[in-house]
MMTF fields as JSON, N, C-alpha, C and O atoms, coordinates in Angstrom:
{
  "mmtfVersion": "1.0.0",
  "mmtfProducer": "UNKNOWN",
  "numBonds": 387,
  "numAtoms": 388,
  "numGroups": 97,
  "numChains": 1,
  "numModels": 1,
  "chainsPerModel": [1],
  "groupsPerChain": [97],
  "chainIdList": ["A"],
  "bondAtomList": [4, 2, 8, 6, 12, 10, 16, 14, 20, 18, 24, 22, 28, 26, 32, 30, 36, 34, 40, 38, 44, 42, 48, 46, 52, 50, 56, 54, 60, 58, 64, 62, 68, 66, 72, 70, 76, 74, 80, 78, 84, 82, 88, 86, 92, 90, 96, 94, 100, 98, 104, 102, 108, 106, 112, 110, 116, 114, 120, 118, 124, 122, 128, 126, 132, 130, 136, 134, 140, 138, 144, 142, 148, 146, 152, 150, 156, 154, 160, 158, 164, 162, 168, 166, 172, 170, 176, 174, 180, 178, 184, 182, 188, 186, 192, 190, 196, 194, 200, 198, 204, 202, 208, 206, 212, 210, 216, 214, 220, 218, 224, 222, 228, 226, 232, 230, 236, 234, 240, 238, 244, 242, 248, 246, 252, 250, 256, 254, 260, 258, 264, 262, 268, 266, 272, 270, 276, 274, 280, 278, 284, 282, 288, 286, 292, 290, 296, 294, 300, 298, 304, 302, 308, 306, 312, 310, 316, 314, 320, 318, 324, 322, 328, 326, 332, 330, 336, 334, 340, 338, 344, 342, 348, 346, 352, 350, 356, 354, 360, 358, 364, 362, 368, 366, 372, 370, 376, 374, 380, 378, 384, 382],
  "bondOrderList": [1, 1, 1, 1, 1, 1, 1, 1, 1, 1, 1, 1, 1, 1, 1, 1, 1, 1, 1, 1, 1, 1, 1, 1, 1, 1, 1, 1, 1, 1, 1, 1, 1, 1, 1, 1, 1, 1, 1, 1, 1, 1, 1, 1, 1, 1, 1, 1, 1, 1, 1, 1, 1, 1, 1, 1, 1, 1, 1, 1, 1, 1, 1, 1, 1, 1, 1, 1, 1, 1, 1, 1, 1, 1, 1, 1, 1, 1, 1, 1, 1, 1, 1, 1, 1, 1, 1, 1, 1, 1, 1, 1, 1, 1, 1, 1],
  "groupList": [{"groupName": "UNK", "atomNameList": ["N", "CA", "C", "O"], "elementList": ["N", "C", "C", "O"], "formalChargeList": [0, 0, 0, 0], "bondAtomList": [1, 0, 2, 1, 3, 2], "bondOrderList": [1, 1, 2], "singleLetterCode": "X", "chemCompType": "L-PEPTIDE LINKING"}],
  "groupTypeList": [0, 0, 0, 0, 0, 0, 0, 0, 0, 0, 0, 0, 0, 0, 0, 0, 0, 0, 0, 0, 0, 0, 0, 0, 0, 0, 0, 0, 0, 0, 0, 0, 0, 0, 0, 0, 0, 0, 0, 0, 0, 0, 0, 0, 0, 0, 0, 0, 0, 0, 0, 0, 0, 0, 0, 0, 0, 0, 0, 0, 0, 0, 0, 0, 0, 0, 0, 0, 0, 0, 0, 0, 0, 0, 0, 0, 0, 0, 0, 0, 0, 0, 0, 0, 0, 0, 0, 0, 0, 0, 0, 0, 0, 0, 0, 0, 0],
  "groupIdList": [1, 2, 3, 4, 5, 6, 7, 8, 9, 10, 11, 12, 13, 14, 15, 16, 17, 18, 19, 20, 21, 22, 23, 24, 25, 26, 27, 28, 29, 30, 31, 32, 33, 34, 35, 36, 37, 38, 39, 40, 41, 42, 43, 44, 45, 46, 47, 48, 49, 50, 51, 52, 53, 54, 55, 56, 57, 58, 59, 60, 61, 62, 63, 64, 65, 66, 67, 68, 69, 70, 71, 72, 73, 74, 75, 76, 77, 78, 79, 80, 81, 82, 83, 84, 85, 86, 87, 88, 89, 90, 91, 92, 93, 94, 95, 96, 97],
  "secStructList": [7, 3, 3, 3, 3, 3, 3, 6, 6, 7, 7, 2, 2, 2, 2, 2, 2, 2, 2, 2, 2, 2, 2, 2, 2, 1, 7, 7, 7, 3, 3, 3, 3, 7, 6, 6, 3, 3, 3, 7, 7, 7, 1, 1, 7, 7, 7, 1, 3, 3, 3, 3, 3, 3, 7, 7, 6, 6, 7, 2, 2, 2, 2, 2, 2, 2, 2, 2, 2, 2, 2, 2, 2, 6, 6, 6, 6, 6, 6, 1, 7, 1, 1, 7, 3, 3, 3, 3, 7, 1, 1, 6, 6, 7, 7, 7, 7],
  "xCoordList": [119.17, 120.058, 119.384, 118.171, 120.17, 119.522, 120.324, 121.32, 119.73, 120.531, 120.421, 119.458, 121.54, 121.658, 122.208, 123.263, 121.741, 121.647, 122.902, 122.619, 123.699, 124.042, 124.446, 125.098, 124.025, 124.77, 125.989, 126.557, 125.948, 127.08, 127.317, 128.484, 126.272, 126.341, 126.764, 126.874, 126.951, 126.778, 128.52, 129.649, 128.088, 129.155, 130.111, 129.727, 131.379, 132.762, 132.531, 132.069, 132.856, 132.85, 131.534, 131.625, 130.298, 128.944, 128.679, 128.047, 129.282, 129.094, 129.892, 129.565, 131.615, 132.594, 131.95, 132.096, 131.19, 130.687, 130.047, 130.096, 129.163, 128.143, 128.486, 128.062, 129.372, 129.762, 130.452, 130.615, 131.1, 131.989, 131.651, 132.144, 130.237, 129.236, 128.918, 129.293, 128.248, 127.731, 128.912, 128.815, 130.188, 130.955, 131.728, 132.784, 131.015, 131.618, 130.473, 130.738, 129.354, 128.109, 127.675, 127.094, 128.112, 127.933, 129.092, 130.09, 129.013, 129.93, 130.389, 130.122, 131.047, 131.535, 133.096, 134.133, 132.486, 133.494, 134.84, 136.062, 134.029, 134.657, 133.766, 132.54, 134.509, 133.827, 134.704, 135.824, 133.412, 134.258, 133.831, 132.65, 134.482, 134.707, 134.747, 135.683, 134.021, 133.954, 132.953, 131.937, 133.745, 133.72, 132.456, 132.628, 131.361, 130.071, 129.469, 128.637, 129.634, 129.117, 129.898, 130.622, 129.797, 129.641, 129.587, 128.376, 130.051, 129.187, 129.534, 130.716, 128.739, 129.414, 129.254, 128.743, 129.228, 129.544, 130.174, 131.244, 128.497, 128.835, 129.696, 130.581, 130.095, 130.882, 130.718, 131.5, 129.19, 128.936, 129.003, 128.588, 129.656, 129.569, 127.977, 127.427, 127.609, 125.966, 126.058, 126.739, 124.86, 125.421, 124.604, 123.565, 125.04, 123.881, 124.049, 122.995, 125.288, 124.577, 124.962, 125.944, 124.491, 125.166, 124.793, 123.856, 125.955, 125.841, 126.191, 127.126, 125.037, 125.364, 125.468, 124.666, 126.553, 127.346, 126.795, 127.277, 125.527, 124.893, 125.759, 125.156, 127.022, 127.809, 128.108, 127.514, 129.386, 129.681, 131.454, 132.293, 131.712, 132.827, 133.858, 135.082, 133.216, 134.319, 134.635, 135.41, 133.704, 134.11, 135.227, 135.138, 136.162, 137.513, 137.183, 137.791, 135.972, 135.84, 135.017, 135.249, 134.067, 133.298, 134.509, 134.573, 135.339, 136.638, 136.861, 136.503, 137.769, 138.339, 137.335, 137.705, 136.258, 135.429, 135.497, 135.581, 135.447, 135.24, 136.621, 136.858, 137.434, 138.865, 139.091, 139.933, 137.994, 138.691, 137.812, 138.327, 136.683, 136.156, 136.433, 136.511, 136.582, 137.471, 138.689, 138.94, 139.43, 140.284, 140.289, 141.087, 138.851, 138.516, 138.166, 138.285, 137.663, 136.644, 137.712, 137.528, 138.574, 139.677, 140.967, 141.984, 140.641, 141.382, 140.909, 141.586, 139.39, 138.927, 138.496, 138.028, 138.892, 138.76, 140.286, 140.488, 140.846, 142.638, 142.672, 143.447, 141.744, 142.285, 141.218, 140.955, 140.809, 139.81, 140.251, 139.637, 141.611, 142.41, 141.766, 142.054, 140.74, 139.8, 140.09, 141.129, 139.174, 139.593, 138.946, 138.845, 138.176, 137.679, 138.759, 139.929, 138.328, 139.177, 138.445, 137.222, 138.793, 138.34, 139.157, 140.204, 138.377, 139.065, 138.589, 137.447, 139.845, 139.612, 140.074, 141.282, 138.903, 138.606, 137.45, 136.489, 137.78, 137.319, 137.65, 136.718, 138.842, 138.868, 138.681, 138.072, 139.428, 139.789, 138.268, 138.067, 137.326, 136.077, 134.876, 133.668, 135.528, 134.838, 135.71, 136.936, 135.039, 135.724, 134.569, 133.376, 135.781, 135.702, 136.029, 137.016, 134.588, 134.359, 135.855, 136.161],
  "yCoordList": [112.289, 113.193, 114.561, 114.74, 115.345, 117.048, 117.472, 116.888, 118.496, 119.48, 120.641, 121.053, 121.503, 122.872, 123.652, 123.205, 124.812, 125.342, 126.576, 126.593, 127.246, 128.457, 129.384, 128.945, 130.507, 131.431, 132.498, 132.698, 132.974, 133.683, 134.505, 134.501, 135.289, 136.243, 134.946, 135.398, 133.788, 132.934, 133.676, 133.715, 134.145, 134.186, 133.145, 132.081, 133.347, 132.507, 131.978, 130.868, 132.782, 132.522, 131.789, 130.706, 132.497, 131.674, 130.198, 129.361, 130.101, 128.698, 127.705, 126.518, 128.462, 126.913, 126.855, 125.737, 127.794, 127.432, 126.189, 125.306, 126.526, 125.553, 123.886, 122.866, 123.943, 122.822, 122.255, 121.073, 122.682, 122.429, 121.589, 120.577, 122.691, 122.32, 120.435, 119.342, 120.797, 119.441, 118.28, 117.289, 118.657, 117.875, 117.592, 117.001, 118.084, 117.64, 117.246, 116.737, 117.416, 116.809, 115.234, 114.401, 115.107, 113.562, 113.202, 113.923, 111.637, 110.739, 110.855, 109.921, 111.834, 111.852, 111.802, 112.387, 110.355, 109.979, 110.76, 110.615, 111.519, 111.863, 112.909, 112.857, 113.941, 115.223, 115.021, 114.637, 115.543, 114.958, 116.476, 116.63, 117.206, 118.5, 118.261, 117.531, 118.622, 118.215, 119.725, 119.775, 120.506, 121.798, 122.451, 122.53, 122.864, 123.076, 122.61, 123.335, 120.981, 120.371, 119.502, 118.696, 119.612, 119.256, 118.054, 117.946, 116.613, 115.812, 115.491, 115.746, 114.901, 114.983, 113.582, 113.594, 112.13, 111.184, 110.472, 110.307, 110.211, 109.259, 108.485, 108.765, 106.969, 106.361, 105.278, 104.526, 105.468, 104.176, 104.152, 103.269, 105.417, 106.272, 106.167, 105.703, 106.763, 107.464, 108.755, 109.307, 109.538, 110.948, 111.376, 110.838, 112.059, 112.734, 114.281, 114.814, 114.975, 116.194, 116.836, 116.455, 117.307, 117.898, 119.644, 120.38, 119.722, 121.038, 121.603, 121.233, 123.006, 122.993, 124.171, 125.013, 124.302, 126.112, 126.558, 126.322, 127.387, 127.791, 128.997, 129.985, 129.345, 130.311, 130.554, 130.106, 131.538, 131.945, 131.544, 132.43, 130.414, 130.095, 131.238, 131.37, 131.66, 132.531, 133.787, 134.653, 133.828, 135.292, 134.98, 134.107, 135.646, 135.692, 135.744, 135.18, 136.569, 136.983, 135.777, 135.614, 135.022, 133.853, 132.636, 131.783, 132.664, 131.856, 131.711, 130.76, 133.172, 133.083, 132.661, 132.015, 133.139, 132.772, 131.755, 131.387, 130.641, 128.924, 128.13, 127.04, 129.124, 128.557, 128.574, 127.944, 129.629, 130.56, 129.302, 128.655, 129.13, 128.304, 126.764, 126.214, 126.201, 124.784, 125.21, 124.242, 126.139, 125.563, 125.863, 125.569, 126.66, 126.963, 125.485, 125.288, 124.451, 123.16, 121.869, 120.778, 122.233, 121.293, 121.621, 120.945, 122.625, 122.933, 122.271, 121.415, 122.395, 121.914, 120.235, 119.554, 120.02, 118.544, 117.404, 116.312, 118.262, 117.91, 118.245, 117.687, 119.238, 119.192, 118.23, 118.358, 117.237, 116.256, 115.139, 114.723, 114.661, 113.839, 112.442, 111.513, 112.463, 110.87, 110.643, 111.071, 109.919, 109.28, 109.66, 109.138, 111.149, 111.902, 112.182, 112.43, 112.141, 112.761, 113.586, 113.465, 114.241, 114.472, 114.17, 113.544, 114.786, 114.946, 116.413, 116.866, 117.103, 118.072, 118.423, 118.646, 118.657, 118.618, 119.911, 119.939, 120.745, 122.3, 122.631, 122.706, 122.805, 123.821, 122.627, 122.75, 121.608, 120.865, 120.233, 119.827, 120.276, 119.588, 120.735, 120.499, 122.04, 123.179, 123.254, 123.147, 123.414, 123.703, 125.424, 125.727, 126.024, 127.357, 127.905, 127.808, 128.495, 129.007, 129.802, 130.383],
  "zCoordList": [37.389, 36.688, 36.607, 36.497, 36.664, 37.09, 35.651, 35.226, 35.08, 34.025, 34.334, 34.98, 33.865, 34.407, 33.376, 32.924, 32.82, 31.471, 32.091, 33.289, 31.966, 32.033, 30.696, 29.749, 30.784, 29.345, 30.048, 31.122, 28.74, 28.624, 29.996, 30.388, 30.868, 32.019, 33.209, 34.348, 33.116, 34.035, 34.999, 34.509, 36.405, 37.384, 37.626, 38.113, 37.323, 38.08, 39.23, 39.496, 39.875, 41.425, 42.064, 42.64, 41.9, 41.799, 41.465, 42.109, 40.368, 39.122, 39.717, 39.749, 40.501, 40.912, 42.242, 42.736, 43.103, 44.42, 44.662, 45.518, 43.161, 43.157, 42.575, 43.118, 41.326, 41.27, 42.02, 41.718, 43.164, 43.911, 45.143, 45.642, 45.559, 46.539, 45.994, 46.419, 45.13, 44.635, 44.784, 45.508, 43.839, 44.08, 45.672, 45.894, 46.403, 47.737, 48.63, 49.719, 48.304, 49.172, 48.708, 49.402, 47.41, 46.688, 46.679, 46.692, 46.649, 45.995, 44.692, 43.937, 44.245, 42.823, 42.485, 42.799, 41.337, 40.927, 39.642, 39.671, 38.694, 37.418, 37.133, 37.228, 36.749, 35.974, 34.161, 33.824, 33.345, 32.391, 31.655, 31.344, 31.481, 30.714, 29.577, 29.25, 28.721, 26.975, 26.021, 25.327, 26.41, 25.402, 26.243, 27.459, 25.777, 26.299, 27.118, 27.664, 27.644, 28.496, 29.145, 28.561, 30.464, 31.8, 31.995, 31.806, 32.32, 32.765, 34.132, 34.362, 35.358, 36.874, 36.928, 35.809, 37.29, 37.428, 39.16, 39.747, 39.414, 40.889, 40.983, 40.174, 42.002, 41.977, 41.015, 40.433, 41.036, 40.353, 38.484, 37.733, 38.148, 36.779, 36.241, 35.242, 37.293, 36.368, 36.62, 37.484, 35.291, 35.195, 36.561, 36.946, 36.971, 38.389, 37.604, 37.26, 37.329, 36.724, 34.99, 34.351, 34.754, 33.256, 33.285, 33.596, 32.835, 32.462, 31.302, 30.591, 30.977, 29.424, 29.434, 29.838, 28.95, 28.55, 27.513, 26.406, 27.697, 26.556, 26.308, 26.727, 25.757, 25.336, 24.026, 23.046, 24.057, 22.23, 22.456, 22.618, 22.433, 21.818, 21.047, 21.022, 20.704, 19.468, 20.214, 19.808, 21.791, 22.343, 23.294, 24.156, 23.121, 24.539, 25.716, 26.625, 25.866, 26.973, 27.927, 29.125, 27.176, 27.827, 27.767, 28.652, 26.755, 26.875, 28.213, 28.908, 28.724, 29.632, 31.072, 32.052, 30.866, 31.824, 32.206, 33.378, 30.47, 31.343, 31.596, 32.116, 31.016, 31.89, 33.105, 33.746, 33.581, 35.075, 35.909, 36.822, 35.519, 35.921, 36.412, 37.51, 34.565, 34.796, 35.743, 36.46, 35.988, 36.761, 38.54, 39.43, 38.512, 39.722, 40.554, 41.763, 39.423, 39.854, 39.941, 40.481, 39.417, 38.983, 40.202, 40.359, 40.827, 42.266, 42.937, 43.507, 43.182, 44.093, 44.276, 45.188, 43.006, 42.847, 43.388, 43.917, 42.965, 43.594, 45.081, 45.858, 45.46, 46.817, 47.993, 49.189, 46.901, 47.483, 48.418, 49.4, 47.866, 48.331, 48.338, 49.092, 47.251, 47.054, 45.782, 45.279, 45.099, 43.84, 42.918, 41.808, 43.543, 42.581, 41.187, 41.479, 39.467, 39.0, 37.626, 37.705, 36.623, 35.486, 34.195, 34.029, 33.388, 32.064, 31.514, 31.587, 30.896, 30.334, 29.602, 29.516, 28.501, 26.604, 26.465, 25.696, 27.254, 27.102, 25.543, 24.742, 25.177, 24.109, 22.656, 21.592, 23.171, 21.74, 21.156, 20.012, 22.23, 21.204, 20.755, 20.743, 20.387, 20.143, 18.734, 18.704, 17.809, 16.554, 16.296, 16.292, 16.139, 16.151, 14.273, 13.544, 14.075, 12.557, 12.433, 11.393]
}
């Protein structure tokens, strides 16, 4: 299992290359989106990667970032045509002051 930290400056386009990359060079089964973190999930459901959105929730602007994102990864996961799938619980498991 690998971990991968990103903050707030973390690049769009850069960030889905890369998860994308990964998710198409491995066998992966399930990405499981859960607010801040990442989890990537082989066939065999072990974690192979995590990622942790070291961000500020409460800013719009990193908001929109990890939307642009999740749905940059979530394209590319649909256009897999395998049995790759996820879950996504981006906003609802962030409780915002």
């Amino acid at each position: 299992m690998r971990e991968v930290f990103l903050s707030d400056d973390f690049d769009v386009e850069e960030t889905s290359s890369k998860i994308n990359y990964l998710m198409s060079k491995w066998s992966i089964r399930f990405l499981d989106i859960n607010g801040p973190s990442w989890v990537v999930y082989n066939q065999d459901m072990e974690v192979k990667y995590l990622f942790f959105f070291e961000v500020d929730f409460n800013d719009i602007d990193t908001r929109i970032k990890l939307e642009d994102l999740k749905l940059n990864v979530i394209h590319h996961i649909e256009s897999l045509k395998d049995d790759t799938t996820y879950r996504d619980n981006l906003i609802n498991s962030v409780f915002i002051d």
